[in-house]
HTML snippet that shows the backbone in 3Dmol.js (N, CA, C, O; Angstrom):
<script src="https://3Dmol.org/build/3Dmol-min.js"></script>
<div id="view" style="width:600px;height:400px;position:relative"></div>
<script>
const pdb = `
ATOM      1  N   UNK A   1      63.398  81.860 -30.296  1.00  0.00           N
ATOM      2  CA  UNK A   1      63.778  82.657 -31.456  1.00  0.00           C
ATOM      3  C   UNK A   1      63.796  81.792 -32.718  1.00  0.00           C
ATOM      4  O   UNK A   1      63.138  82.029 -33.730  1.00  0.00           O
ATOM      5  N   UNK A   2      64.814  80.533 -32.497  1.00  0.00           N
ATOM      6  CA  UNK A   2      64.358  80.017 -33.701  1.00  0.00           C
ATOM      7  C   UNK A   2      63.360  79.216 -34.315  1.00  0.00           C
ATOM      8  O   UNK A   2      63.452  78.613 -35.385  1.00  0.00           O
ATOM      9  N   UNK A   3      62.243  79.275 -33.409  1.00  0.00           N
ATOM     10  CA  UNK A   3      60.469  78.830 -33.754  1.00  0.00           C
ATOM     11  C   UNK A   3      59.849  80.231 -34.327  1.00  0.00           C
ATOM     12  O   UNK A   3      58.704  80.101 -34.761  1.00  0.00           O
ATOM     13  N   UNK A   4      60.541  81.881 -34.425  1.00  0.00           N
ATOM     14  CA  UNK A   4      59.719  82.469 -34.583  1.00  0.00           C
ATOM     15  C   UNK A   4      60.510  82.509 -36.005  1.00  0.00           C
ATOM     16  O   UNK A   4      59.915  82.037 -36.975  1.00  0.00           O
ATOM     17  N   UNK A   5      61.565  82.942 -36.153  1.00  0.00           N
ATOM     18  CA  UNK A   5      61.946  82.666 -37.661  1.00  0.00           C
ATOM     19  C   UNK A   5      61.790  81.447 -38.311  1.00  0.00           C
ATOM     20  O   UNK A   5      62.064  81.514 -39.509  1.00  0.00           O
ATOM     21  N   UNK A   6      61.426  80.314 -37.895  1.00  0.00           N
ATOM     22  CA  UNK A   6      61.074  79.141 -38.916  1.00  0.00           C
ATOM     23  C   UNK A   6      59.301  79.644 -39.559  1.00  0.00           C
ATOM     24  O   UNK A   6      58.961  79.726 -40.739  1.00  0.00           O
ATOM     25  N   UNK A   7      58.532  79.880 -38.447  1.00  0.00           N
ATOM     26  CA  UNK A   7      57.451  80.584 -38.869  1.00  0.00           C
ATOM     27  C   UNK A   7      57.475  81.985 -39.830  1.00  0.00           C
ATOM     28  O   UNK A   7      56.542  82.072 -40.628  1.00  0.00           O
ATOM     29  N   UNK A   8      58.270  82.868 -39.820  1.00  0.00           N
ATOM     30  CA  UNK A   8      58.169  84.171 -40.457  1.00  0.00           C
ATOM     31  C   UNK A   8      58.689  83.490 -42.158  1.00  0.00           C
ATOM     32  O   UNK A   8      58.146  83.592 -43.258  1.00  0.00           O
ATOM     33  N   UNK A   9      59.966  82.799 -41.715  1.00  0.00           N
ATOM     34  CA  UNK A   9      60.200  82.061 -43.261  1.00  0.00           C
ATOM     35  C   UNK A   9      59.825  81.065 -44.170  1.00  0.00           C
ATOM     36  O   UNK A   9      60.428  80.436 -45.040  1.00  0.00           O
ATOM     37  N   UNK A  10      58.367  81.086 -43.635  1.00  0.00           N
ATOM     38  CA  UNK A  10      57.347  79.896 -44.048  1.00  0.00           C
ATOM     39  C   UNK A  10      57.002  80.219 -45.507  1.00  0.00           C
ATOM     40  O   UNK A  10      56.607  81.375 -45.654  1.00  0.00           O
ATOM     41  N   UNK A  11      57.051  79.533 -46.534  1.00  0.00           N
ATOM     42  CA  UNK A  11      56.173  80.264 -48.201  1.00  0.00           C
ATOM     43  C   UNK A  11      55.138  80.453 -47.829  1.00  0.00           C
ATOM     44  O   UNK A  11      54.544  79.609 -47.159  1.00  0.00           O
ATOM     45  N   UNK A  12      54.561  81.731 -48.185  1.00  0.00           N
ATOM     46  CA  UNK A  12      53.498  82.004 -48.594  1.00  0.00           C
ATOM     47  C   UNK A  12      52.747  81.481 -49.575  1.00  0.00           C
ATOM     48  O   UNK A  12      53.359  81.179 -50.600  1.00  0.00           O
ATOM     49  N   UNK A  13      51.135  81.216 -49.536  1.00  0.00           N
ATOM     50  CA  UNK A  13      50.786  80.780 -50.494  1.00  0.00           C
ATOM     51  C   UNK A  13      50.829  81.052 -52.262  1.00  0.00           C
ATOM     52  O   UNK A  13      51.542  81.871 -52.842  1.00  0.00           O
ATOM     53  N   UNK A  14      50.129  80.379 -52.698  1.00  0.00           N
ATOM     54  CA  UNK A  14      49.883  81.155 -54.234  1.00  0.00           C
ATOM     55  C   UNK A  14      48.709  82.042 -54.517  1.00  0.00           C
ATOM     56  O   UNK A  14      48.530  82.520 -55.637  1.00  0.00           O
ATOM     57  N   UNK A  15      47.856  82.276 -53.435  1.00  0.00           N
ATOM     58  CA  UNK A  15      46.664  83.285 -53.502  1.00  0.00           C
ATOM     59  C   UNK A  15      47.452  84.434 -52.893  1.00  0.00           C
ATOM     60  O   UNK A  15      46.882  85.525 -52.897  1.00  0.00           O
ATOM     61  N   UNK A  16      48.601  84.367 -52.400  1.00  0.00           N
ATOM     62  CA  UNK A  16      49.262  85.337 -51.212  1.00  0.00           C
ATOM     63  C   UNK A  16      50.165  86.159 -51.965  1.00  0.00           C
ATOM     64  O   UNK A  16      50.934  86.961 -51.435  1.00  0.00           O
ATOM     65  N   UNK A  17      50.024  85.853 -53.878  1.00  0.00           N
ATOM     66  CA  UNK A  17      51.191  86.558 -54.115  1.00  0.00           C
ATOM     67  C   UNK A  17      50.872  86.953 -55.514  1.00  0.00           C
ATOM     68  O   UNK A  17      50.041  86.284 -56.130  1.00  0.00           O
ATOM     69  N   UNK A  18      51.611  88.259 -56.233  1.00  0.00           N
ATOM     70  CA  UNK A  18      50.740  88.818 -57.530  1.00  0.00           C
ATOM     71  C   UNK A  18      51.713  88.905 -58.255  1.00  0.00           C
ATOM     72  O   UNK A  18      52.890  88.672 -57.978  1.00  0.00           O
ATOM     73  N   UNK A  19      51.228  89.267 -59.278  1.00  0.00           N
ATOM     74  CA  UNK A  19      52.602  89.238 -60.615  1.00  0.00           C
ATOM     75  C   UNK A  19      52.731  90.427 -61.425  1.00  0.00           C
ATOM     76  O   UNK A  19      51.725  91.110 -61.231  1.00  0.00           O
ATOM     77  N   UNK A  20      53.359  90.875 -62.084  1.00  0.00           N
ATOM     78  CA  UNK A  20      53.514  91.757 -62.891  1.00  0.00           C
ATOM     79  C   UNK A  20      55.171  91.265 -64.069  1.00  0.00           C
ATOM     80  O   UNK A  20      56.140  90.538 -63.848  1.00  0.00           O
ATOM     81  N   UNK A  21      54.728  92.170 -65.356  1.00  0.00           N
ATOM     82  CA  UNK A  21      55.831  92.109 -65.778  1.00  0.00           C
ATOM     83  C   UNK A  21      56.906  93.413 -65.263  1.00  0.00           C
ATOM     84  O   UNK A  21      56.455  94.417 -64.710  1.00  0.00           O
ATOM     85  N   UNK A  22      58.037  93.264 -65.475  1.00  0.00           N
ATOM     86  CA  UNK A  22      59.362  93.977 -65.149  1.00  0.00           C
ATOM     87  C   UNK A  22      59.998  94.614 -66.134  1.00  0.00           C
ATOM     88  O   UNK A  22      59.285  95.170 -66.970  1.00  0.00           O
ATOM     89  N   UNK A  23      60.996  94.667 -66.233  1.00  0.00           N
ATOM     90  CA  UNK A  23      61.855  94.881 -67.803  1.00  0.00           C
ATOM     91  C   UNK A  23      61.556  94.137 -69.129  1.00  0.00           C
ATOM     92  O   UNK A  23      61.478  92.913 -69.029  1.00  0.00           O
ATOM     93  N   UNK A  24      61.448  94.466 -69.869  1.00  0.00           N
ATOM     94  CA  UNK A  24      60.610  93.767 -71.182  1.00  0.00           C
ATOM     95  C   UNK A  24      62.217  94.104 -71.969  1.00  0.00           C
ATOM     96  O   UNK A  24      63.164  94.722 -71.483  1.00  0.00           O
ATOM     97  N   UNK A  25      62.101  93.417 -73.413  1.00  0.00           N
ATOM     98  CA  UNK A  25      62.994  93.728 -74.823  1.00  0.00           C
ATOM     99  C   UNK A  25      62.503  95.192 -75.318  1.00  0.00           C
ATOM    100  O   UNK A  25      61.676  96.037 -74.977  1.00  0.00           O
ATOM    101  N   UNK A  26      63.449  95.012 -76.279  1.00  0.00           N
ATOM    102  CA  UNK A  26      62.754  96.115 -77.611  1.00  0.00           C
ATOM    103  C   UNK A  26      61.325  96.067 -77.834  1.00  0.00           C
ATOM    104  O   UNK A  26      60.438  96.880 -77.572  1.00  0.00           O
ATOM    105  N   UNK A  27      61.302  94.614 -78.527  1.00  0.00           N
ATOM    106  CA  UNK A  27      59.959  94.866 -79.055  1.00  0.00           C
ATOM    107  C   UNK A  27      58.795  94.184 -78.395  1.00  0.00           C
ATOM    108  O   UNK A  27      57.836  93.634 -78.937  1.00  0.00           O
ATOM    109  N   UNK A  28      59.181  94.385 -76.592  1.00  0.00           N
ATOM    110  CA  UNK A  28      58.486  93.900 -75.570  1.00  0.00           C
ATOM    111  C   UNK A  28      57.591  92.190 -76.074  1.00  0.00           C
ATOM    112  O   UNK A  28      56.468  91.766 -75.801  1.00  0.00           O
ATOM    113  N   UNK A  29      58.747  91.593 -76.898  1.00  0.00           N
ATOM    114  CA  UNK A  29      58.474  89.761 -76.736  1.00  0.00           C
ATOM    115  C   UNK A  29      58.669  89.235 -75.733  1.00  0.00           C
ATOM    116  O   UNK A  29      58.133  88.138 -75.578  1.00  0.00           O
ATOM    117  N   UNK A  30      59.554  89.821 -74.579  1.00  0.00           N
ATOM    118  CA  UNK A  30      60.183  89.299 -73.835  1.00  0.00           C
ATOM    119  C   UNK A  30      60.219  90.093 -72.473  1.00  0.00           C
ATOM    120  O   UNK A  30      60.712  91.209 -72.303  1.00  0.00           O
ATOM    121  N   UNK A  31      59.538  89.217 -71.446  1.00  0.00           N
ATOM    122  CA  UNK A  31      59.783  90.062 -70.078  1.00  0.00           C
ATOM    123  C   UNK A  31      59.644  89.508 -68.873  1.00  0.00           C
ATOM    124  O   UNK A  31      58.878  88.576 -68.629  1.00  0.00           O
ATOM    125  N   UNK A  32      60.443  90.107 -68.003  1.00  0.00           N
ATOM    126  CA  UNK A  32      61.202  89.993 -66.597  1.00  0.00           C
ATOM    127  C   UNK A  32      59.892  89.726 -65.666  1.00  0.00           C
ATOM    128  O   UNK A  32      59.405  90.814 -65.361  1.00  0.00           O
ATOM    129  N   UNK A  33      58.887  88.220 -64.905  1.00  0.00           N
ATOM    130  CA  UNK A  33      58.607  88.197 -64.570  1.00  0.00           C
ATOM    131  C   UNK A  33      58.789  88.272 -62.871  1.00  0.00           C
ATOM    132  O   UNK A  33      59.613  87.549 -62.312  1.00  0.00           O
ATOM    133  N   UNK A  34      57.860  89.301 -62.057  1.00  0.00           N
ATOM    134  CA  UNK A  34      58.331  89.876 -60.606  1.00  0.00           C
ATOM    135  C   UNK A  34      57.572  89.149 -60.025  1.00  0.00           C
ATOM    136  O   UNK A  34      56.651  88.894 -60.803  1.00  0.00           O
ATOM    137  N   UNK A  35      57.387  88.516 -58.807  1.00  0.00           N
ATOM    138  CA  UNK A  35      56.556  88.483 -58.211  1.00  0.00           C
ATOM    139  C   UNK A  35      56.339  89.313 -57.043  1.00  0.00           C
ATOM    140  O   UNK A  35      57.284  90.073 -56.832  1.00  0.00           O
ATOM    141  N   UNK A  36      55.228  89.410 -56.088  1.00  0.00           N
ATOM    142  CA  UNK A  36      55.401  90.399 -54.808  1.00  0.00           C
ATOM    143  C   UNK A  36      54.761  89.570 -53.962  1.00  0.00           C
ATOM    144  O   UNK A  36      54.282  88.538 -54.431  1.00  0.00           O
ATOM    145  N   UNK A  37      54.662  89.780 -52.931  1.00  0.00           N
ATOM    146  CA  UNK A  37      53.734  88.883 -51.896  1.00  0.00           C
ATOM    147  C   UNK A  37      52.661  90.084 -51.358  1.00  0.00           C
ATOM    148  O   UNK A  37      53.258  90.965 -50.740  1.00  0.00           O
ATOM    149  N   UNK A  38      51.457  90.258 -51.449  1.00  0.00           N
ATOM    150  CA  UNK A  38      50.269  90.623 -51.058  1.00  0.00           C
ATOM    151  C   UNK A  38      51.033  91.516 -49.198  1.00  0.00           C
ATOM    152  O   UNK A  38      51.691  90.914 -48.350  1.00  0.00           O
ATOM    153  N   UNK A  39      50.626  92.922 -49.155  1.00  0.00           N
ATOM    154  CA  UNK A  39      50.859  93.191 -48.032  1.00  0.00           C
ATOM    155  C   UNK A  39      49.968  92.650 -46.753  1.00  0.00           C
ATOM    156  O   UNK A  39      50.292  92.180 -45.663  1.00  0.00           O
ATOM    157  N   UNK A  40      48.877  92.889 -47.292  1.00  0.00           N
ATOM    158  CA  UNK A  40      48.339  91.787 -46.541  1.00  0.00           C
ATOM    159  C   UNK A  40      48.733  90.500 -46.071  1.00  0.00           C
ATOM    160  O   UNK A  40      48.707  90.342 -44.850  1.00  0.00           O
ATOM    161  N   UNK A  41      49.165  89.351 -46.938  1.00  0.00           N
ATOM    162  CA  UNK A  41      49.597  88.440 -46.198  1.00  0.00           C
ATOM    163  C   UNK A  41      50.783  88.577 -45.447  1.00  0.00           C
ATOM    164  O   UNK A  41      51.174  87.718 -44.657  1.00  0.00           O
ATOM    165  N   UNK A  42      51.461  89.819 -45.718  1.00  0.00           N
ATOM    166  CA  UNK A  42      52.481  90.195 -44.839  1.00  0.00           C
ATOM    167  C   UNK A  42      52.005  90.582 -43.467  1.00  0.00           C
ATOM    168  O   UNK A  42      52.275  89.842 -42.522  1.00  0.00           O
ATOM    169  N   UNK A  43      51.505  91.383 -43.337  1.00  0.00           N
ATOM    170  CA  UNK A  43      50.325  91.944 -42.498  1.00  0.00           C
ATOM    171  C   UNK A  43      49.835  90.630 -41.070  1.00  0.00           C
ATOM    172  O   UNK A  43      49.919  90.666 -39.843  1.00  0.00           O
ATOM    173  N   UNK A  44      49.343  89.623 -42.041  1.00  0.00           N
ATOM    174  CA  UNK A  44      48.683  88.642 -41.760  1.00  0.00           C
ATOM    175  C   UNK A  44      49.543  87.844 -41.042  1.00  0.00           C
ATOM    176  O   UNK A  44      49.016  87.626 -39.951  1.00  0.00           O
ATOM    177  N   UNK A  45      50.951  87.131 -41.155  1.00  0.00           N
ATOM    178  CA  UNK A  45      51.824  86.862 -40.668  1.00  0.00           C
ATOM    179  C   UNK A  45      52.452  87.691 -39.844  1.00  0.00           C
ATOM    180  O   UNK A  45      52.626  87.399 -38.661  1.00  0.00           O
ATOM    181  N   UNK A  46      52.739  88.481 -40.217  1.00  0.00           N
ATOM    182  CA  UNK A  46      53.575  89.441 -38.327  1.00  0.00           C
ATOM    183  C   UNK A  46      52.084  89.252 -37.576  1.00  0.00           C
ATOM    184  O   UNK A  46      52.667  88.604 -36.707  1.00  0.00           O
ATOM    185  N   UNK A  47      51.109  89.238 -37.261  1.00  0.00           N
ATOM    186  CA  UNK A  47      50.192  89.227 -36.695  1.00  0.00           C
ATOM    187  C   UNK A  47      50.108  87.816 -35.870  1.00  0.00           C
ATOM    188  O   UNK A  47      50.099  87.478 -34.687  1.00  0.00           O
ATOM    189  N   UNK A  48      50.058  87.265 -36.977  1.00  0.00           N
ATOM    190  CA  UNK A  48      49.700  85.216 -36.226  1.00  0.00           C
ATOM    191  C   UNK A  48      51.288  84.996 -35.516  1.00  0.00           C
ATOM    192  O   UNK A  48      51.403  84.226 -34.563  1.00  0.00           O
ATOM    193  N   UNK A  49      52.528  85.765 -36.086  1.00  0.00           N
ATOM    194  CA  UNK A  49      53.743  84.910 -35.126  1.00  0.00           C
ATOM    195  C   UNK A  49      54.185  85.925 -34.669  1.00  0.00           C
ATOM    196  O   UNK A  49      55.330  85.654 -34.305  1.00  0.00           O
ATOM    197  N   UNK A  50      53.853  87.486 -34.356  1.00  0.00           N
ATOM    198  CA  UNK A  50      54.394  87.919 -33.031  1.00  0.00           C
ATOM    199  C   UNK A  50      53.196  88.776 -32.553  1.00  0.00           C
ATOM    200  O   UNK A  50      53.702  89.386 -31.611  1.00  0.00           O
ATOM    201  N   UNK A  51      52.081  89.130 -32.629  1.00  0.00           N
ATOM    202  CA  UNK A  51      51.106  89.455 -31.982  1.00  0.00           C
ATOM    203  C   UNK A  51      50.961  91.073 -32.521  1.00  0.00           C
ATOM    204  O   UNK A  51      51.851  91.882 -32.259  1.00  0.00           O
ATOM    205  N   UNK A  52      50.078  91.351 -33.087  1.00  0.00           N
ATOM    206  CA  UNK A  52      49.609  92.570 -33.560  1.00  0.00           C
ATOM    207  C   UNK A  52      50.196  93.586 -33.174  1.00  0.00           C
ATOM    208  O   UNK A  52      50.541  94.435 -33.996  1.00  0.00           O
ATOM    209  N   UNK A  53      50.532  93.782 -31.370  1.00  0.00           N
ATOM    210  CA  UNK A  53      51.003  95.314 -31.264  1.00  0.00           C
ATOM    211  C   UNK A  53      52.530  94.819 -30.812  1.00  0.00           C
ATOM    212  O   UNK A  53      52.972  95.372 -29.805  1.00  0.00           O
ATOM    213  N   UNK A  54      53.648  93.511 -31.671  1.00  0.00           N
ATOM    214  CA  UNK A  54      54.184  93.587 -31.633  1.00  0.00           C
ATOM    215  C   UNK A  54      55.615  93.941 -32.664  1.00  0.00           C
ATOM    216  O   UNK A  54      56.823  93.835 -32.454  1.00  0.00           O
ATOM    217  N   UNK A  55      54.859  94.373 -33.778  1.00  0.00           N
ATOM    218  CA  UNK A  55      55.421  95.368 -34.926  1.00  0.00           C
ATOM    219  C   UNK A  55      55.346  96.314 -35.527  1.00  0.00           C
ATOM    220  O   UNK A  55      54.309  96.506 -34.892  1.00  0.00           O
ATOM    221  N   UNK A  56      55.392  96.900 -35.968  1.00  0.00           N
ATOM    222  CA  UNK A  56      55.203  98.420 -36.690  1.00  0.00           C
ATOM    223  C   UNK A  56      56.089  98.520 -37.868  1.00  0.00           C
ATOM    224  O   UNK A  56      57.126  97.862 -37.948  1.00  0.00           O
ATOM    225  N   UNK A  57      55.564  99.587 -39.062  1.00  0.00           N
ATOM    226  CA  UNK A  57      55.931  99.837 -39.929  1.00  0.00           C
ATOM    227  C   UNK A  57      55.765 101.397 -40.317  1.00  0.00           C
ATOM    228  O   UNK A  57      54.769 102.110 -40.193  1.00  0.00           O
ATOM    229  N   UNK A  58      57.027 101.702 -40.815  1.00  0.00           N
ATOM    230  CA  UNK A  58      56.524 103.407 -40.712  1.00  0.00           C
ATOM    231  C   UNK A  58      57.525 103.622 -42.438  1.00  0.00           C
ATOM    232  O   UNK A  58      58.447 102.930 -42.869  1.00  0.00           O
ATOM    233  N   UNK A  59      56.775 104.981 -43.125  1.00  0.00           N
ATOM    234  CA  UNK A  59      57.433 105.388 -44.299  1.00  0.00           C
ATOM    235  C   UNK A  59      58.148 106.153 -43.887  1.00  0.00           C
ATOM    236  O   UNK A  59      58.211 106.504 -42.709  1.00  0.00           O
ATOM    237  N   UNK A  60      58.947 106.624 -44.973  1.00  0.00           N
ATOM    238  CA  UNK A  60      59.969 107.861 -45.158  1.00  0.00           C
ATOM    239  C   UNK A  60      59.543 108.341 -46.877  1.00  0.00           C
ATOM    240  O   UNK A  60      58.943 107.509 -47.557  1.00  0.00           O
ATOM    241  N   UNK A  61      59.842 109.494 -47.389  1.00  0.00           N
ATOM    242  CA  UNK A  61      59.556 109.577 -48.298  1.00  0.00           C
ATOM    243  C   UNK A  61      60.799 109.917 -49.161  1.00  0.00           C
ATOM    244  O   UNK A  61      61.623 110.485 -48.445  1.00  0.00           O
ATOM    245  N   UNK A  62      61.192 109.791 -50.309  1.00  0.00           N
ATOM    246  CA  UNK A  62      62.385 110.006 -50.860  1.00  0.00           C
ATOM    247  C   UNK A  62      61.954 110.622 -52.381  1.00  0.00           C
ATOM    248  O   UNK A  62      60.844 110.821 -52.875  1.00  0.00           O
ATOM    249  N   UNK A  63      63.248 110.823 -52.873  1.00  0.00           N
ATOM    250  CA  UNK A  63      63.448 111.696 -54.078  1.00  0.00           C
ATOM    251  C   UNK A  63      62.097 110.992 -55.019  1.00  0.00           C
ATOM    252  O   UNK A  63      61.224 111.678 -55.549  1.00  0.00           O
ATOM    253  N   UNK A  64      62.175 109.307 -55.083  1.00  0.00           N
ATOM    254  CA  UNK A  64      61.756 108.601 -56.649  1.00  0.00           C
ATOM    255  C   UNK A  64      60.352 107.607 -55.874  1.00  0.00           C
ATOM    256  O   UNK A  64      59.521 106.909 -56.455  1.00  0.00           O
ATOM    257  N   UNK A  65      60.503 107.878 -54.400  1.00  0.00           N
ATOM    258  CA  UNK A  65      58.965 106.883 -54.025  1.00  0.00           C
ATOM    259  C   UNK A  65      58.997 107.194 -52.228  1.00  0.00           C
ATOM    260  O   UNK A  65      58.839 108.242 -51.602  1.00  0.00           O
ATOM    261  N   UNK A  66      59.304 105.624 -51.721  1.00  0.00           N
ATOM    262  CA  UNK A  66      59.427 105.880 -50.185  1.00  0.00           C
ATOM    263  C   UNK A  66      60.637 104.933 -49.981  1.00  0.00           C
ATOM    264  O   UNK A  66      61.496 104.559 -50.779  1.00  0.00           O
ATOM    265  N   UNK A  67      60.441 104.655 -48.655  1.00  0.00           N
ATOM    266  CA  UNK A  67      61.709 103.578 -48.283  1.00  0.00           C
ATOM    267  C   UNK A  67      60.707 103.175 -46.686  1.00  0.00           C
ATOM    268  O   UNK A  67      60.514 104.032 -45.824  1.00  0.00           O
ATOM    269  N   UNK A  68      60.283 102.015 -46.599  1.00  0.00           N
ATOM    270  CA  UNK A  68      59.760 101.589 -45.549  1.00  0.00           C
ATOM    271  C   UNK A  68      60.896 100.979 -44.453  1.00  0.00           C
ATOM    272  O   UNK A  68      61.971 100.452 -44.740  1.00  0.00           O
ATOM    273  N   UNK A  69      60.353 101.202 -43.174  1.00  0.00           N
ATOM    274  CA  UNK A  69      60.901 100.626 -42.091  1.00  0.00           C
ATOM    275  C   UNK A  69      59.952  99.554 -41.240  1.00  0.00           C
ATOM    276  O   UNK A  69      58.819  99.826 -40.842  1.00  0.00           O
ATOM    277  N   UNK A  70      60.437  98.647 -41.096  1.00  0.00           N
ATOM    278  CA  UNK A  70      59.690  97.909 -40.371  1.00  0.00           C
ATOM    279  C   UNK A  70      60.371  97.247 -39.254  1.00  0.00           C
ATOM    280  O   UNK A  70      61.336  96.533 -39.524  1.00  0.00           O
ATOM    281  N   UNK A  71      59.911  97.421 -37.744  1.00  0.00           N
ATOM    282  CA  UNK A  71      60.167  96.626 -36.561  1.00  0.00           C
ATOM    283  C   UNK A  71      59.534  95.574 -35.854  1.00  0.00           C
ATOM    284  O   UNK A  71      58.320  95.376 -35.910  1.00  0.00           O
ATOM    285  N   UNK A  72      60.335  94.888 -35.184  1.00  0.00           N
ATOM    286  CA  UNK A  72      59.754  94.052 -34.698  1.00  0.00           C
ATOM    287  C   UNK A  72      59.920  94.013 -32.930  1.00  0.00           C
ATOM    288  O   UNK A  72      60.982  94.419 -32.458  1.00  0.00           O
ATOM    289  N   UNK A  73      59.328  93.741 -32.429  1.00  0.00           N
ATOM    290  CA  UNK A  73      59.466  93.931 -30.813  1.00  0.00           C
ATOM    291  C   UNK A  73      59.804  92.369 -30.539  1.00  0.00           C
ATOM    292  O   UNK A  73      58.891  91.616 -30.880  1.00  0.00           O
ATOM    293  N   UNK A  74      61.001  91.716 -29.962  1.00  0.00           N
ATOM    294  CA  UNK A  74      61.261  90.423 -29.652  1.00  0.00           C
ATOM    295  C   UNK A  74      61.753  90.519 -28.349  1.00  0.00           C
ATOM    296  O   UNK A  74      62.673  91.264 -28.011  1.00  0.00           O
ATOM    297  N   UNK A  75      61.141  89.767 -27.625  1.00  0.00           N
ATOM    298  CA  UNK A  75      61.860  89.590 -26.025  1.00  0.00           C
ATOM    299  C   UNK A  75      61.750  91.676 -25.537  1.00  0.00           C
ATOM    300  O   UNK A  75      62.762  92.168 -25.037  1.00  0.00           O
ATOM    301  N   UNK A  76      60.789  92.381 -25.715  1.00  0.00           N
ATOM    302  CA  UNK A  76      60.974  93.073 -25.212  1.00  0.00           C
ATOM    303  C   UNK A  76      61.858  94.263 -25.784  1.00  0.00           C
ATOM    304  O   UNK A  76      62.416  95.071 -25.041  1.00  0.00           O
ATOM    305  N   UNK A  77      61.931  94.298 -27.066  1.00  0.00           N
ATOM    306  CA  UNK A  77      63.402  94.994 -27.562  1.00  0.00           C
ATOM    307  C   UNK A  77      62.845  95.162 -28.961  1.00  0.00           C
ATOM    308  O   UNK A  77      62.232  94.258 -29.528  1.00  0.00           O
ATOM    309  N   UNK A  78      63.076  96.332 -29.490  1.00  0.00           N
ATOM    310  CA  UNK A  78      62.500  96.763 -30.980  1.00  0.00           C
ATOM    311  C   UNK A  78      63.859  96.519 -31.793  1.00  0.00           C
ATOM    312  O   UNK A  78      64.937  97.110 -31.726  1.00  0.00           O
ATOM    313  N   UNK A  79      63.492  95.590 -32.476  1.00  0.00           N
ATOM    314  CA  UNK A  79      64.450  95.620 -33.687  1.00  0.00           C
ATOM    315  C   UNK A  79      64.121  95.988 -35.020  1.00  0.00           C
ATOM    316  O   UNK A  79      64.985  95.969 -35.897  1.00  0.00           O
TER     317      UNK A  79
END
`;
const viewer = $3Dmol.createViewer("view");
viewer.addModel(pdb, "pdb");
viewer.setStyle({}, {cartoon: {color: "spectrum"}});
viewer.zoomTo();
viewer.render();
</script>
């Protein structure tokens, strides 16, 4: 277990991750840089450290977007 979380909490690269601005000022001089990490390299990692058909991800949809769920199958057991 704790070889698979040292791997899942590994940085991602800098090709692995995108930017956008966030909250800006008034007179938008000024703004809240976000970063995100590429789903893909998310993707890409549950894949290399617990094996493709050992996670899943499913939506829900809500009032203002979605709300994702994501599991993981460890030792046999969906968390």
């Amino acid at each position: 277990m704790e070889k698979i979380l040292e791997l899942l909490q590994k940085e991602f690269k800098d090709d692995e991750l995108e930017y956008r601005v966030g909250a800006t000022n008034e007179d938008k001089t000024l703004g809240l840089a976000l970063v995100y990490v590429q789903a893909r390299a998310i993707q890409k990692r549950l894949d290399e450290v617990l094996g493709a058909t050992n996670w899943k991800v499913s939506y829900r949809e809500v009032e203002n977007g979605f709300i994702a769920k994501l599991e993981l199958r460890i030792n046999d057991e969906w968390i």
